[in-house]
N, C-alpha and C positions, 0 to 999 in steps of 0.2 A: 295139720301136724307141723308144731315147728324144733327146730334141730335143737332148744333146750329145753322140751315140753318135760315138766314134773322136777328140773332144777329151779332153783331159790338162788336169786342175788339181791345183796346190799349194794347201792349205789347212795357213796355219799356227796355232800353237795347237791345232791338230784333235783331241790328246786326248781333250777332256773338253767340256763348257759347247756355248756356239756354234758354236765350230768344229768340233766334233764332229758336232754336227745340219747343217752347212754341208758337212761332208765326208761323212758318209752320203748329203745329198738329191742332192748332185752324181753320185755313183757310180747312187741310182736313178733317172737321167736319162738314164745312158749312160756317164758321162763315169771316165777311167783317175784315182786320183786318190792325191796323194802326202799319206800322215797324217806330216805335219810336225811336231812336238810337244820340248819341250826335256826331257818325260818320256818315255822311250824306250818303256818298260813300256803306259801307255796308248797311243800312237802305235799301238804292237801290236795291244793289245787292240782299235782303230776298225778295225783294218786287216782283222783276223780276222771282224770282225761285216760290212766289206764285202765279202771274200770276195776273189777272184782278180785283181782288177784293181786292188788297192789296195799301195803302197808305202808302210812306216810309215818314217821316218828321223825319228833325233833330231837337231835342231837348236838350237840356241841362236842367235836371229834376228838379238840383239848382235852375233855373230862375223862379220865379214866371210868369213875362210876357210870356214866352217862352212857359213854360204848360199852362197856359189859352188858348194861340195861337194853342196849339196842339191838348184839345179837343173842341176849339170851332172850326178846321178845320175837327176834326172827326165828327163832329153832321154836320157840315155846308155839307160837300163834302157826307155821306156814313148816313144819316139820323136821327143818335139817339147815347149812348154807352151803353152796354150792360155788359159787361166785362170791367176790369183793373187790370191787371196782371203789379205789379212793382217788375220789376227787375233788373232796371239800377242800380249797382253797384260797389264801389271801393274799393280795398281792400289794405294798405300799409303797411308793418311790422317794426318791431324796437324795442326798447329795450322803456318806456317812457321815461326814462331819459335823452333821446338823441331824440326827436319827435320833430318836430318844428310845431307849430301851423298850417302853412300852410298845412301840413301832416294831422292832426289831423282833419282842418276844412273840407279839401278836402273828406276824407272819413264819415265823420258828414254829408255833407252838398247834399252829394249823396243819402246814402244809408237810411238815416233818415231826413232831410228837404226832398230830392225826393220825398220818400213815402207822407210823410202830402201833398207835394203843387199836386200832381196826385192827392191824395182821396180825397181831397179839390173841387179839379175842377169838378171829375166827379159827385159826390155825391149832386151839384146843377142842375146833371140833373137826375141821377138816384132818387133822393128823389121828384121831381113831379111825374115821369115815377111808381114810385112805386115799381120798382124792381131793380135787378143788384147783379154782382156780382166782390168782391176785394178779388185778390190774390197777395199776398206780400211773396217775397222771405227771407225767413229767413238762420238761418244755426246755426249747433250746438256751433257755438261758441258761439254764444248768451245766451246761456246755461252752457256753461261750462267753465271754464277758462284755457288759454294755454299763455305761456309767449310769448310776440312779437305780439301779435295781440291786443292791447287796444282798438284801434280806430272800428277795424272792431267789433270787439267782444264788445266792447260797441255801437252799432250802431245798430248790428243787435237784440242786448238784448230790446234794447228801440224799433225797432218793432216789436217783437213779443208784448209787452206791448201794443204798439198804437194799435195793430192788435186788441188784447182782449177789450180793449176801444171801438172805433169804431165800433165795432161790437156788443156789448152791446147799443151804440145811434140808431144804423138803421136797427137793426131786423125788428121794429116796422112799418117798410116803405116796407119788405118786400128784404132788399140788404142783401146777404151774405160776411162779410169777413173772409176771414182766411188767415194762414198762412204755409208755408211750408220751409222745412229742406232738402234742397236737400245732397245725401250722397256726397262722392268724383266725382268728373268729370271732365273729360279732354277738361276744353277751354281754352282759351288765359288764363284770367282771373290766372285760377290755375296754367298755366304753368309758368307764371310772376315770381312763386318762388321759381323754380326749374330746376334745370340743365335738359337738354337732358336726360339723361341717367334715 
């Protein structure tokens, strides 16, 4: 018996990295869980290592249609959602002076459109259901400022912000959000901007 046996979470990002390890510790707790991933291929691969209660879907977090389609296959196929952990995100560095838009939207459009168009979706189910709960990855750069990370560090500053919003509308309904700062870790993600060595 584990402490979410017969709840349902979305993990997105769940590929690979964090949300990988975020969506395996949920399934050995109990809990039904959907590998969310905009890699379809890895989504798979989390899905097969969790074994029978797991849903891989590819998503793309940008796309409004694409998350509507994602948890209305979570409520359609595994009952209800219970959880939504967003963590699909991108991170590009550079100097802003040298950024090009496409750079800039690409990690906007991830890490902060992502978040809104998930809380969006699931919070028309969790707000009849009366409960649920949103966990949103953040990170200290959201906080603090380090040169070459604009996009990222203004992206994850404005969730942690959303995170505080939203969670001041739907206390009232009984959903918890919050937000978390994961320290240094080794996945793709971090290794992107750094040598081997």
């Amino acid at each position: 018996m584990g402490s979410l046996d017969g709840k349902v979470a979305i993990v997105t990002g769940a590929g690979s990295g964090i949300g990988r390890a975020i969506a395996i510790g949920l399934a050995g707790e109990g809990a039904a869980v959907v590998v969310a991933d905009v890699n379809a291929e890895t989504a798979g691969d989390v899905a097969i290592h969790i074994g029978a209660r797991a849903l891989p879907i590819e998503c793309d977090v940008s796309d409004a249609a694409q998350v509507n389609a994602m948890v209305d296959a979570a409520v359609g196929q595994l009952g209800r959602v219970d959880i939504l952990v967003n963590n699909a995100g991108r991170a590009l560095g550079g100097p802003v002076a040298k950024m090009t838009d496409e750079d800039w939207d690409s990690v906007l459009d991830t890490n902060l459109r992502g978040t809104f168009l998930c809380t969006r979706a699931v919070l028309r189910h969790m707000i009849p259901q009366r409960s649920g709960s949103i966990v949103n990855t953040a990170s200290g750069l959201g906080m603090r400022a380090q040169a070459y990370t604009a996009a990222y560090g203004a992206s994850k500053a404005a969730v942690i912000h959303f995170t505080r919003i939203v969670a001041t509308e739907v206390a009232r309904y009984g959903i918890r959000v919050n937000a978390f700062t994961p320290g240094v870790t080794d996945t793709p993600l971090w290794r992107q901007f750094r040598s081997e060595e």
